[in-house]
C-alpha positions in Angstrom: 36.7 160.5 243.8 35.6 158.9 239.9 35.8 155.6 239.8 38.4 154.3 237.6 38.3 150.9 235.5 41.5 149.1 233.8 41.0 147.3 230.2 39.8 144.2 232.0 37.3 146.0 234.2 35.8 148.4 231.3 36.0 145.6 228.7 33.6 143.4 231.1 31.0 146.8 231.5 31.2 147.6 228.0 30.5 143.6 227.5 33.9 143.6 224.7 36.7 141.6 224.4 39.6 143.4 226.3 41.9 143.0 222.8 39.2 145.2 221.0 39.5 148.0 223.9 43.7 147.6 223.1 43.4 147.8 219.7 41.0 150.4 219.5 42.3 153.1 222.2 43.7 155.4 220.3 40.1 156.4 218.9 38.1 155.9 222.7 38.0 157.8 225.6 40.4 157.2 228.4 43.1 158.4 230.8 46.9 157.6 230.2 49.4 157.9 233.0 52.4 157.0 231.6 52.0 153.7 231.0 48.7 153.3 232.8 45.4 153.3 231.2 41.8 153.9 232.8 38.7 154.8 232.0 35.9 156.5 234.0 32.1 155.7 233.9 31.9 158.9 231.5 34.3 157.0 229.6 32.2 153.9 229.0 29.4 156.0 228.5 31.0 158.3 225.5 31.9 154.7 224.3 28.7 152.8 224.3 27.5 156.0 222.6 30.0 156.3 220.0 29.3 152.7 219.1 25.0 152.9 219.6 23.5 152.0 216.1 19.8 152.9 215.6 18.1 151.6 212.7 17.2 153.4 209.7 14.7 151.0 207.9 12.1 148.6 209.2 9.0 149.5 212.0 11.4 150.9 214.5 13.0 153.5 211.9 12.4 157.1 212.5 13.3 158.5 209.1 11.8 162.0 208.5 10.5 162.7 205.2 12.7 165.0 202.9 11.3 168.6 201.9 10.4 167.1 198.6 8.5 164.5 199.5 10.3 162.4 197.6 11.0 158.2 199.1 13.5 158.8 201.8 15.6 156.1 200.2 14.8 157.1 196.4 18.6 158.2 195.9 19.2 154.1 196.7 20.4 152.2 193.3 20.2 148.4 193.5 23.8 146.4 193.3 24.9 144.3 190.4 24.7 141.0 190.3 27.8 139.2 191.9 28.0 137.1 188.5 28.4 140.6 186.9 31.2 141.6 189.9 33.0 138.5 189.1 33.2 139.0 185.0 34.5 142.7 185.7 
């Protein structure tokens, strides 16, 4: 049998407040029984997964090189400045 956790239970595995599983279940993975919510250990997998961020700049990136060889970034524009922001 899969081993089934309530909020409390899956919000301590996936190290999350317990609010942020309730006000985010519509979007997660989980099992409804009437009333009753659970979530397997396939559940807080697909979870941690769907929240898993890798980065994309610095000495841990893996960014492949466009067909180009263009930057990988080149389309990047800088931002105004936020004395220009405020005047708009």
């Amino acid at each position: 049998m899969t081993r089934r956790y309530r909020y409390a239970e899956a919000a301590e595995a996936l190290r999350v407040e317990e609010r942020w599983l309730r006000r985010n279940i519509a979007r997660l993975p989980h099992s409804k029984k009437g009333r009753a919510v659970t979530f397997t250990d396939a559940d807080l997998e697909r979870i941690d997964q769907m929240h898993h961020h890798e980065p994309t700049t610095g000495p841990l990136a893996v960014v492949a090189a466009p067909a180009s060889g263009a930057h990988p970034m080149a389309h990047l524009k800088p931002l105004p400045s936020r004395g220009a922001l405020r005047s708009a």
